[in-house]
PLY file of the C-alpha trace (Angstrom):
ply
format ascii 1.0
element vertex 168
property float x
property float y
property float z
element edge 167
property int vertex1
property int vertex2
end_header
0.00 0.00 0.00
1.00 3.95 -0.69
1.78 6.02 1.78
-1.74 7.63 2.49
-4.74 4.84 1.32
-8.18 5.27 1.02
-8.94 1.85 0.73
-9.36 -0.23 4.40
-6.92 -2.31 5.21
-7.63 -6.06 5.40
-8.04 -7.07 9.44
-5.55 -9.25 10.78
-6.23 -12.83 11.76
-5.85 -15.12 14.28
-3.04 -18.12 13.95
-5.97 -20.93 14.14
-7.19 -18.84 11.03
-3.57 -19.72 9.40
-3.15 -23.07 10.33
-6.72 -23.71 8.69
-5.41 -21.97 5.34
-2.54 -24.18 5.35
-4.71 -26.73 6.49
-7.30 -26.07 3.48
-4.52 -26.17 0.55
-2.75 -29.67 2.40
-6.04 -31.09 1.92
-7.09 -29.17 -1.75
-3.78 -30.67 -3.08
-3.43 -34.00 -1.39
-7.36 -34.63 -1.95
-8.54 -32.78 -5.29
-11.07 -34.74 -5.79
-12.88 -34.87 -2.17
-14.85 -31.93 -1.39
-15.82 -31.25 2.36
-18.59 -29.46 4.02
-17.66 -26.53 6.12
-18.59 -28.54 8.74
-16.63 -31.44 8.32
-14.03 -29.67 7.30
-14.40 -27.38 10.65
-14.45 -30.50 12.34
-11.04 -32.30 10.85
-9.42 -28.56 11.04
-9.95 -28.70 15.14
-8.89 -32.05 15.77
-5.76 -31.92 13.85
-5.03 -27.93 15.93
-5.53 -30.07 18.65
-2.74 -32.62 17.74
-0.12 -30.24 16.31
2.99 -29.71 18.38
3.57 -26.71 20.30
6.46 -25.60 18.16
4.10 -25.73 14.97
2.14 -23.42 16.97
4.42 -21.11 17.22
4.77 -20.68 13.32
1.61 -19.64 13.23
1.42 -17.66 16.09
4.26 -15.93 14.22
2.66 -15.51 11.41
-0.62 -14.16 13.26
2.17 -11.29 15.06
3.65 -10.50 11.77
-0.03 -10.20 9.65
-1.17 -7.89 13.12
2.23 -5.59 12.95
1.12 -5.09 8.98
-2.49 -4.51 10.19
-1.66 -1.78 12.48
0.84 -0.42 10.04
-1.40 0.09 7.12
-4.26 1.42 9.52
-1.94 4.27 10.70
-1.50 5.25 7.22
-5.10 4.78 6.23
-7.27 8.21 5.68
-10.63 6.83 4.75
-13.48 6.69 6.87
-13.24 5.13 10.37
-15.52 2.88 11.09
-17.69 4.32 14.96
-19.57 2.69 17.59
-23.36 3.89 17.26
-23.68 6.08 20.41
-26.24 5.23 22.64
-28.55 7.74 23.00
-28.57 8.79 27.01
-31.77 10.23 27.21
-33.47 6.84 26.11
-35.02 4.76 28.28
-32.04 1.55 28.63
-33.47 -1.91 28.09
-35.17 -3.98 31.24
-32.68 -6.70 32.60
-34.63 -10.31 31.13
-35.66 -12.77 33.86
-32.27 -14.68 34.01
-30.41 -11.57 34.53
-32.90 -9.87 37.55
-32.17 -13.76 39.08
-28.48 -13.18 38.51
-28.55 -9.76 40.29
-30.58 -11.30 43.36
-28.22 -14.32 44.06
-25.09 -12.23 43.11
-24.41 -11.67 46.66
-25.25 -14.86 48.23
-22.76 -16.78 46.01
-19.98 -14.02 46.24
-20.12 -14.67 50.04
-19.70 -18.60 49.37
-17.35 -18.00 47.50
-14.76 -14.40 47.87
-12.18 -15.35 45.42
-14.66 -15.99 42.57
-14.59 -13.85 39.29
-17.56 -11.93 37.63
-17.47 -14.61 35.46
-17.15 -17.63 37.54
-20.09 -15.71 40.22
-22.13 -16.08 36.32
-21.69 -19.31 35.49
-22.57 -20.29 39.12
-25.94 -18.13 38.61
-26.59 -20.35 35.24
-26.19 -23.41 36.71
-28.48 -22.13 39.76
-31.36 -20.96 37.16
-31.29 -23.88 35.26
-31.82 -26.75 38.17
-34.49 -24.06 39.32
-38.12 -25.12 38.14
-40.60 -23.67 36.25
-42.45 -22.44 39.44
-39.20 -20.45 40.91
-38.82 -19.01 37.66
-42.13 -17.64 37.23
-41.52 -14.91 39.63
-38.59 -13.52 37.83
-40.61 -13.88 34.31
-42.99 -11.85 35.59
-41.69 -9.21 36.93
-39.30 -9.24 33.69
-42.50 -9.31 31.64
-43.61 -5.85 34.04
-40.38 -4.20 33.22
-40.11 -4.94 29.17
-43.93 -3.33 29.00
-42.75 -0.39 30.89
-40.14 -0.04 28.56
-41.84 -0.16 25.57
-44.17 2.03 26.79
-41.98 4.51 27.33
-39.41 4.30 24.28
-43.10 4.82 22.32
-43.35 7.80 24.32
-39.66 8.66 24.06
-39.82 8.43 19.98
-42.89 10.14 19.57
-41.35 12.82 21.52
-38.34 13.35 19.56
-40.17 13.24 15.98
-42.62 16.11 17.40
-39.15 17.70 18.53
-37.97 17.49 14.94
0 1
1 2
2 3
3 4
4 5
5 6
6 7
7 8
8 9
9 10
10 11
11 12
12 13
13 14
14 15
15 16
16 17
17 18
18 19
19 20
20 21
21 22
22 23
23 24
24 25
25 26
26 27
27 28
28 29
29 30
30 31
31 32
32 33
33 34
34 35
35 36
36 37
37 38
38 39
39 40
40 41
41 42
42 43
43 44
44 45
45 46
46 47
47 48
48 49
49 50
50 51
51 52
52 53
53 54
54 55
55 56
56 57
57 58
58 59
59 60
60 61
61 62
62 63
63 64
64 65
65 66
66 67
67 68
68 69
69 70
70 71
71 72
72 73
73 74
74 75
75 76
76 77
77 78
78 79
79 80
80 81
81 82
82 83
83 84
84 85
85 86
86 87
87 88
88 89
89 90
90 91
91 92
92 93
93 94
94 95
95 96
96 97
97 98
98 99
99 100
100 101
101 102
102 103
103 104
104 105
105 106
106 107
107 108
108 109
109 110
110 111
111 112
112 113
113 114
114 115
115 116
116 117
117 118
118 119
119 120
120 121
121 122
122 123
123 124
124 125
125 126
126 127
127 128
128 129
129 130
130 131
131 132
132 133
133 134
134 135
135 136
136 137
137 138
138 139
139 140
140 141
141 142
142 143
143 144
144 145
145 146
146 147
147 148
148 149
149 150
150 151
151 152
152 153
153 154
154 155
155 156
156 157
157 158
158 159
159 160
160 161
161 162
162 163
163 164
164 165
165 166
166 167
């Protein structure tokens, strides 16, 4: 690429991503004939990954470091549009937690105490487990009161909307 480009550079990838290239033209030219499903071919791709030494690895792990320096590279030179997280409009009314999450939030505490040393995410999957041994029954109160808070909100993102096309 030239110095100053307005044409996007193409992302870096991952080194599974280039092992399954390599893996993809092994197979094309030892197999020309055989064509596989992404799935099965998705499939094979993992279990050989998974067999590969850890100095193979590395190559590609190289190769994944070399393809990112380029990406960064050409993206320092690049002029054309940048591509921007939609902002969230603050004075909207923000979504209503869903049933699992209001569950989450009210045995948060109780299994943080069980257990102090616990991550955010290790506290979740704890939560999951939780909501899905609890029956139908314990659930309902959470669906409920989910099912109160989503009407709510529609309700009042109607009312938000129709407020800012009268305000334009």
């Amino acid at each position: 690429m030239g110095k100053h480009s307005n044409v996007r550079p193409k992302v870096n990838v991952s080194p599974y991503v280039h092992f399954m290239m390599d893996f993809r033209n092994q197979m094309r030219e030892q197999q020309p004939i055989i064509y596989y499903d992404f799935t099965e071919f998705s499939r094979k791709c993992s279990e050989k990954w998974r067999t590969i030494s850890e100095q193979e690895k590395k190559k590609y792990e190289a190769l994944a470091k070399r393809d990112k320096d380029r990406y960064q590279r050409e993206m320092r030179n690049y002029t054309g549009p940048r591509r921007e997280r939609r902002r969230r409009d603050v004075n909207a009314p923000r979504k209503p937690p869903s049933s699992f999450l209001l569950f989450s939030m009210d045995h948060f505490d109780e299994i943080k105490e069980q257990h102090p040393n616990w991550t955010v995410g290790q506290v979740a999957k704890a939560a999951k487990r939780m909501w899905s041994r609890c029956s139908e029954a314990d659930k309902s109160h959470y669906v409920e009161k989910a099912a109160v808070l989503r009407a709510k909100y529609l309700e009042e993102r109607e009312a938000y909307y129709r407020q800012c096309q009268r305000g334009n």
